[in-house]
Short mmCIF file of the C-alpha atoms (twelve columns), coordinates in Angstrom:
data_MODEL
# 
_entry.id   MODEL 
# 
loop_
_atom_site.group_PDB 
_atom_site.id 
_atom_site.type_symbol 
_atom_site.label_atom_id 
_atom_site.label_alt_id 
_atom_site.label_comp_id 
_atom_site.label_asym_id 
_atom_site.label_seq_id 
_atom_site.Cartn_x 
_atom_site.Cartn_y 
_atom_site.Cartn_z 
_atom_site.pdbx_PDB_model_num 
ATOM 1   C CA . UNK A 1   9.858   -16.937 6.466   1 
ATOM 2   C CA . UNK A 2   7.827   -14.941 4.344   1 
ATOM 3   C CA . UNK A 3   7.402   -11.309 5.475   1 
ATOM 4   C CA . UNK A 4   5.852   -8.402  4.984   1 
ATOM 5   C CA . UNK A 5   6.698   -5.110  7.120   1 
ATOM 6   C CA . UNK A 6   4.907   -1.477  7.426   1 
ATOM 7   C CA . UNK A 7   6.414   1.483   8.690   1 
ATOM 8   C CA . UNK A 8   6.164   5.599   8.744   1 
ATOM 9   C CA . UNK A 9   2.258   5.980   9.814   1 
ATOM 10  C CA . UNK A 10  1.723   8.592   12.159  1 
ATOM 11  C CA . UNK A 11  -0.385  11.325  13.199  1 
ATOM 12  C CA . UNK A 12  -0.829  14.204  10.483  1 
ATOM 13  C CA . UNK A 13  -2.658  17.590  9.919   1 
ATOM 14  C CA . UNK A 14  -5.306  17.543  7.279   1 
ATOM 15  C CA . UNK A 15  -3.425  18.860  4.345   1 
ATOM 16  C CA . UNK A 16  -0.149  16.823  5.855   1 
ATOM 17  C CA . UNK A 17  2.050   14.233  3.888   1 
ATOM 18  C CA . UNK A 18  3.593   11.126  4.776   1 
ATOM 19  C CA . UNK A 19  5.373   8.169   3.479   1 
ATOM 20  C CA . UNK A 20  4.704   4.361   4.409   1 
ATOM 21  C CA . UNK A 21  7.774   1.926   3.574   1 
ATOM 22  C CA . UNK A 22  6.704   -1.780  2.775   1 
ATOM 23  C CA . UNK A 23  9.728   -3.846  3.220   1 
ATOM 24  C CA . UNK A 24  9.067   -7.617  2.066   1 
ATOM 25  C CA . UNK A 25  11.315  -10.656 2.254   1 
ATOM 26  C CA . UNK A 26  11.282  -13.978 2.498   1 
ATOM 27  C CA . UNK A 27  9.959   -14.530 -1.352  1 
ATOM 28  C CA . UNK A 28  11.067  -13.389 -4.274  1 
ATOM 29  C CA . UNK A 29  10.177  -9.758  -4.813  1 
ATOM 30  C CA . UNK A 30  10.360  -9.357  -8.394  1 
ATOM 31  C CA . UNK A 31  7.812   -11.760 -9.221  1 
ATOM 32  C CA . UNK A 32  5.028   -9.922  -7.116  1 
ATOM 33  C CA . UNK A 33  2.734   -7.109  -7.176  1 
ATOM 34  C CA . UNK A 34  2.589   -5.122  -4.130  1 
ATOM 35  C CA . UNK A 35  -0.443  -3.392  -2.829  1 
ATOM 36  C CA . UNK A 36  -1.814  -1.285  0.031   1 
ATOM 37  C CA . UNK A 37  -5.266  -1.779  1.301   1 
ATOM 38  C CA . UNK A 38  -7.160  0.031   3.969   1 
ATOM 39  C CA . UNK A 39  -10.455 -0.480  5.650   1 
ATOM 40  C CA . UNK A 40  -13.338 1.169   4.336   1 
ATOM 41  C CA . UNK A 41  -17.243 1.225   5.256   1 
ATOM 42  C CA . UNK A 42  -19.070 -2.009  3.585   1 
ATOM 43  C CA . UNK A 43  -15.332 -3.734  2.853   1 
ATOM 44  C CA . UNK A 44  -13.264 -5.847  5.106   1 
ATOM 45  C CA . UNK A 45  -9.828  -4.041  3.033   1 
ATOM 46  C CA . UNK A 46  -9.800  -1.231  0.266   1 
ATOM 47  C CA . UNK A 47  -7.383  -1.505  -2.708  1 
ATOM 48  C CA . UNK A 48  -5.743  2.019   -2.662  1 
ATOM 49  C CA . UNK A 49  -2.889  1.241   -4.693  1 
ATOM 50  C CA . UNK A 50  -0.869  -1.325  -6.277  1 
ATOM 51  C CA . UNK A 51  2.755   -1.839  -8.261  1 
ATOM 52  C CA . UNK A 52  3.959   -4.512  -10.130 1 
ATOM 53  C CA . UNK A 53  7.487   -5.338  -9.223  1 
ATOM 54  C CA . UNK A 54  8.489   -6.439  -12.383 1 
ATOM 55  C CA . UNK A 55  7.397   -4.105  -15.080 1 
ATOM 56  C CA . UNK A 56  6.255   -0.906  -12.507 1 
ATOM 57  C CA . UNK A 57  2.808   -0.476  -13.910 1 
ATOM 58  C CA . UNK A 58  1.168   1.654   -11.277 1 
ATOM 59  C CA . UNK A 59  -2.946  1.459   -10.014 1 
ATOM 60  C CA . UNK A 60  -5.024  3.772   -7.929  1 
ATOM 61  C CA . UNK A 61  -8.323  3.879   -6.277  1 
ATOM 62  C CA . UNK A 62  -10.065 7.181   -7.865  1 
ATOM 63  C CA . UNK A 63  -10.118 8.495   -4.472  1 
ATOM 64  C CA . UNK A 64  -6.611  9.197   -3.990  1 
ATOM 65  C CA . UNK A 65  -5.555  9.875   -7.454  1 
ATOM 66  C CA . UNK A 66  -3.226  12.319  -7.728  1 
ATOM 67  C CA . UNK A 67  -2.647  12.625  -4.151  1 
ATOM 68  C CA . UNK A 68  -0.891  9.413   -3.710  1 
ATOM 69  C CA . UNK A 69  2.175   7.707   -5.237  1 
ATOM 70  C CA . UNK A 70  3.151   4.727   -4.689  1 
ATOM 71  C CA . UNK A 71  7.109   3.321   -5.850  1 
ATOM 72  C CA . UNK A 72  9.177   0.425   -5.697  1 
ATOM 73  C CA . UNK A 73  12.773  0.364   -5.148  1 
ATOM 74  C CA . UNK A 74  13.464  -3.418  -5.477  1 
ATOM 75  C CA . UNK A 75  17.221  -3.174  -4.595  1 
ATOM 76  C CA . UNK A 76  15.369  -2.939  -1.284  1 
ATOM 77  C CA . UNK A 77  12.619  -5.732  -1.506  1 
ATOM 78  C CA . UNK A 78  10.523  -1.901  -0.048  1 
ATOM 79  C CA . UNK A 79  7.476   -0.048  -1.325  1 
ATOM 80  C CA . UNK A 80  6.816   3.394   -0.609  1 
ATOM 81  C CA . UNK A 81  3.301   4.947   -0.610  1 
ATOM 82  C CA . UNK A 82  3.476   8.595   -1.003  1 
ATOM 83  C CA . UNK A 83  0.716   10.304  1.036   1 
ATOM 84  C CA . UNK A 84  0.190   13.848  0.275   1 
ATOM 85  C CA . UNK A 85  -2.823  16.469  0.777   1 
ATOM 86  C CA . UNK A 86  -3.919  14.171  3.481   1 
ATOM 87  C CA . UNK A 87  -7.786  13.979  4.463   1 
ATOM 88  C CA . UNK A 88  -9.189  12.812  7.811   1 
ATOM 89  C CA . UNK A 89  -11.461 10.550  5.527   1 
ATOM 90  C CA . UNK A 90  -7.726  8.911   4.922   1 
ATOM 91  C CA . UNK A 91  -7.723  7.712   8.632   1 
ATOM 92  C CA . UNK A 92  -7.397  3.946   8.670   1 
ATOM 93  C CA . UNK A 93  -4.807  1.007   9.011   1 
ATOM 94  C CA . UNK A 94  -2.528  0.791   6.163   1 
ATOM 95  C CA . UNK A 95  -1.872  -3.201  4.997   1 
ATOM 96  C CA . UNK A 96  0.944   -4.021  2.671   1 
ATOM 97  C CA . UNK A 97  0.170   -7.396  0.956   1 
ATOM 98  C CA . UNK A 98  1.609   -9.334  -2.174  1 
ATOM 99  C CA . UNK A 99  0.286   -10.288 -5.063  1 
ATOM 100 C CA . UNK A 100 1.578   -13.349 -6.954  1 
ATOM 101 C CA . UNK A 101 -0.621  -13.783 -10.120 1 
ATOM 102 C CA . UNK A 102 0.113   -12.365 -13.645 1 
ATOM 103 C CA . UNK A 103 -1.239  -9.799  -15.378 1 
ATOM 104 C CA . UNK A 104 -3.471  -6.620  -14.237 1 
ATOM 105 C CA . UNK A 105 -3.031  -6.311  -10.729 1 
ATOM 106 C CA . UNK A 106 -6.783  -7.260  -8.741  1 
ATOM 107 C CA . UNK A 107 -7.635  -4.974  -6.419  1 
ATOM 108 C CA . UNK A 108 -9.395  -7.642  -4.135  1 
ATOM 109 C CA . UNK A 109 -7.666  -8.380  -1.119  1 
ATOM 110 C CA . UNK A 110 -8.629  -11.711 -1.543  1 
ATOM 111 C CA . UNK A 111 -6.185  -12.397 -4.278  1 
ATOM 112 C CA . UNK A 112 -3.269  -11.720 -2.141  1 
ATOM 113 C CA . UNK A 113 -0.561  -14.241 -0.720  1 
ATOM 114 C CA . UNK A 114 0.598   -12.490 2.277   1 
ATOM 115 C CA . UNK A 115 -0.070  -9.227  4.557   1 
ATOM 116 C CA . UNK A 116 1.775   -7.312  6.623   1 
ATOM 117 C CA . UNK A 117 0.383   -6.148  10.112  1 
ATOM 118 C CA . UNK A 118 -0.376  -2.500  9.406   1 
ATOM 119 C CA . UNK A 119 0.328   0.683   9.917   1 
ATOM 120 C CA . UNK A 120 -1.867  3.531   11.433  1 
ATOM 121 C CA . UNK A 121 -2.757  6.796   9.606   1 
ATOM 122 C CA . UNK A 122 -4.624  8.907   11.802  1 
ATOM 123 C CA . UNK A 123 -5.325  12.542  9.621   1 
ATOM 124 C CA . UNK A 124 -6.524  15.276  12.139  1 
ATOM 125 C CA . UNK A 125 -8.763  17.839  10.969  1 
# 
């Protein structure tokens, strides 16, 4: 049984840091791309960032650029998303999902095989 499992979401200060796991199982990790995705006003899902398991190439939505990190320890079949310098505009439900296609990693949810069931972010100001 594929699956696909948030944690670490929680309530944070504006300015506040946290760190969402994605653990995955039930396919085989190295041959996807794993992204996060949150709501966002006019989109059912935001890409905020993405990693391919197999070579590590990293994306980022412009908006959380150089706040964010995301990392893969594949040992683990878990991705981290690194949340730092938090802003209430970051409050949302955090999806994992995977990505089975080659190449760059799409940003549109649509492309993705599975999802997790989220995680909420709420960033107090």
């Amino acid at each position: 049984e594929v699956q696909l499992v948030e944690s670490g979401g929680g309530l944070v200060q504006a300015g506040g840091s946290l760190r969402l796991s994605c653990a995955a199982s039930g396919f085989t990790f190295d041959d996807y791309a794993i992204g996060w995705f949150r709501p966002a006003p006019g989109k059912e899902r935001e890409g905020v960032s993405a990693i391919s398991s197999s070579d590590g190439y990293t994306y980022y939505v412009d908006s959380v650029k150089g706040r964010f990190t995301i990392s893969s320890d594949n040992a683990k079949n878990t991705v981290y998303l690194q949340m730092n310098s938090l802003k209430p505009e970051d409050t949302a439900v955090y999806y994992c999902a995977a990505y089975s296609g080659v190449g760059m990693v799409p940003f549109d949810p649509y492309e993705y095989d599975y999802w997790g069931q989220g995680t909420q972010v709420t960033v107090s100001s």
